[in-house]
N, C-alpha and C positions, 0 to 999 in steps of 0.2 A: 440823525438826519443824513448819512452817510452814506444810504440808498439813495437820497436826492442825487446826489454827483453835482453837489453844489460848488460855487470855487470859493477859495477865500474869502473874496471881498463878498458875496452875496451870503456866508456863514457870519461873516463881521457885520453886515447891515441885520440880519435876525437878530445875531447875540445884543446889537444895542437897542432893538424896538423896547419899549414900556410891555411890559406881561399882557395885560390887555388887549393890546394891540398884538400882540404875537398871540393868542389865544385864538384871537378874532380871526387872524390870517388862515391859522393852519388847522386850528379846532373845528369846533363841528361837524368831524368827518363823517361820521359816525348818524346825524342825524338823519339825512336823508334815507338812509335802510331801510329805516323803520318809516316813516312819516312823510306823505308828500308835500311841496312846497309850493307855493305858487311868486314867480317872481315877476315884478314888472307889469302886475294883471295879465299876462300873457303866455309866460313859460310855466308848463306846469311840470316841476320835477319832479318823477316817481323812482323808486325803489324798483330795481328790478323784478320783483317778486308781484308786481303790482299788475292785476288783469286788466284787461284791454276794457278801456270803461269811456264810457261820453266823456268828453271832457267840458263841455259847458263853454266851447269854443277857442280852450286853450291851445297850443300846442306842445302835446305831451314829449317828455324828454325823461328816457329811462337810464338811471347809471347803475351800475354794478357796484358795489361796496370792494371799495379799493382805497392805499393811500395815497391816490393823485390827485396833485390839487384841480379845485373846479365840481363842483357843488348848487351854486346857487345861493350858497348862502351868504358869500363873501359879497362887499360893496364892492368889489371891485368886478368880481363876475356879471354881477347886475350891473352895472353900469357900462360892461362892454355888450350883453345883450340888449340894451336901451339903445346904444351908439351904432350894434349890428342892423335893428329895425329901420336905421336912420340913412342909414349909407349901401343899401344893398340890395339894388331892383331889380329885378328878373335876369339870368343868365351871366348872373356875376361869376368871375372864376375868384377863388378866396384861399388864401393859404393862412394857417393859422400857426403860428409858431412860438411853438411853449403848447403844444396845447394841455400838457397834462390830463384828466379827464374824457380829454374830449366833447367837451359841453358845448364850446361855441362853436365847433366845425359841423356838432349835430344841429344846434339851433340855426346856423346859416344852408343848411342842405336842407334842414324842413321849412323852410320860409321859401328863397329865388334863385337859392346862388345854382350855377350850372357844375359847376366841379370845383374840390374843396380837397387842399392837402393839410394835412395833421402833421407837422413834425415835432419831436421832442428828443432830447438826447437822453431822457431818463427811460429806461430800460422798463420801469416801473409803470410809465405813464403810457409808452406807446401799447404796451400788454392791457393798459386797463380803455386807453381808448377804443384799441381794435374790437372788443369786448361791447366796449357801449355803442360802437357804431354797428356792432351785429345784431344786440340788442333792436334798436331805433329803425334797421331795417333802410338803412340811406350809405350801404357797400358800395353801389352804382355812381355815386355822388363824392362820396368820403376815402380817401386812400388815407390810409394811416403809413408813416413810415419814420425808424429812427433817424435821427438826424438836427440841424442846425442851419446857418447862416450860409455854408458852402454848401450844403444838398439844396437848399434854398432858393440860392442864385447859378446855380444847375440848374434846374425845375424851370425858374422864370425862364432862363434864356431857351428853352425848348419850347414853350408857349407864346413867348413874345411877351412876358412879364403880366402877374396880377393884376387884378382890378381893383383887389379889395387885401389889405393884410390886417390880421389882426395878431396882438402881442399885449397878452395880458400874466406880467413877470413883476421886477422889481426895478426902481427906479435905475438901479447901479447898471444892471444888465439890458435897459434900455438907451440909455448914451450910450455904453459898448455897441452897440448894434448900431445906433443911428451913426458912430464914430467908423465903424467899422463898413457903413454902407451898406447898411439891410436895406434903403428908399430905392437903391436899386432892381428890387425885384418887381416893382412897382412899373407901370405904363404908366408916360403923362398921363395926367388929371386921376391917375389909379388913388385912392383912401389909403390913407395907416388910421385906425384906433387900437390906441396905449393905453394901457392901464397899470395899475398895482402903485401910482403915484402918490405918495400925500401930498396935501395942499401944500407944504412948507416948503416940497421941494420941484414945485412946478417952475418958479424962474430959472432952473438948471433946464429941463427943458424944452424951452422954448427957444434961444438960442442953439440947441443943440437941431433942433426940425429944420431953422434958418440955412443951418450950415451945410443942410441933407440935400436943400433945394426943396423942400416941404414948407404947407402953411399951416399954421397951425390957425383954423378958420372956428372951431365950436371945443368948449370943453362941457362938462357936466361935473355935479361934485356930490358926494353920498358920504357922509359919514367922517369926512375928511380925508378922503379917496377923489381923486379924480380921474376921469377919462377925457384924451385929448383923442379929437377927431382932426388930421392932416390932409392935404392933398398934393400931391407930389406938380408940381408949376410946370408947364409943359416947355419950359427952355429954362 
């Protein structure tokens, strides 16, 4: 895992998942290549390789066979595109951080949003985003770029701050960021949806949203994953 550019403690929260559970996180890579997925009734994820076909009203979403996470297969994926449908009406501006993949910067450019930034500091994931977002055909929409928390709140302060963030990582590296002032990149009344939560460790943050100036107003739960929908309080 040394290509992730993981830090410690996010190596120490893997090393202690249950197999299973780590299975379920980072496995599956592999299946999408071959086989398309339908998630949420909605997102249909195809294999690159896959020709331009009706979709029976879905909306299709192609990734290239890479190992960055973001798939569709994960409860936690699905559960930020259930949470994306919910919170992101026409001419949203959306930065999406962690994207890995690039899944949910594609799903929220083929839906309303107006412009969508993709950061990741893994080298791996921005090379595979820029990929999927050529793929999907949503360049106009989608900037992919390496980077983190300070390219971030760069970014906001030239736009006048997000509408919409999405952060779908790990619990550990989620305080960090809420700790650290990621709500910042945010406009009053601007959304955060979190994900990569398990249920057990959701009273970590909720105080942690409190502290952000965030509410923490809807959650959803899949599998013992949850995603929390926020909105940053306008004072």
């Amino acid at each position: 895992m040394a290509e992730w550019n993981l830090n410690p403690e996010e190596l120490a929260y893997l090393d202690a998942l249950p197999y299973a559970a780590f299975e379920q996180m980072v496995g599956s890579m592999a299946y999408h290549w071959f086989v398309p997925r339908i998630v949420n009734d909605r997102y249909l994820i195809l294999p690159a390789s896959a020709a331009d076909t009706l979709t029976n009203g879905h909306i299709p979403i192609k990734l290239a066979e890479s190992l960055a996470f973001g798939n569709g297969a994960h409860a936690t994926s699905a559960l930020c595109l259930a949470a994306l449908d919910e919170c992101l009406p026409p001419g949203y501006s959306v930065l999406d951080l962690g994207t890995g993949s690039g899944i949910l910067s594609i799903a929220a450019a083929s839906s309303w949003a107006k412009s969508v930034l993709a950061l990741d500091n893994d080298p791996v994931s921005v090379e595979a985003a820029s990929k999927n977002v050529h793929l999907n055909a949503v360049e106009t929409i989608v900037t992919v770029k390496k980077g983190s928390l300070n390219e971030a709140l760069q970014e906001s302060s030239l736009i006048g701050g997000f509408d919409l963030l999405l952060v779908n990582i790990l619990t550990p590296v989620i305080l960090s960021l809420l700790e650290a002032g990621v709500a910042d990149v945010l406009k009053p009344g601007g959304y955060l949806v979190a994900s990569g939560i398990e249920a057990s460790e959701f009273p970590s943050i909720e105080p942690a949203l409190k502290q952000a100036n965030l509410s923490s107003f809807k959650t959803k739960e899949m599998e013992s994953w949850i995603v929390v929908i926020a909105r940053k309080l306008f004072s």
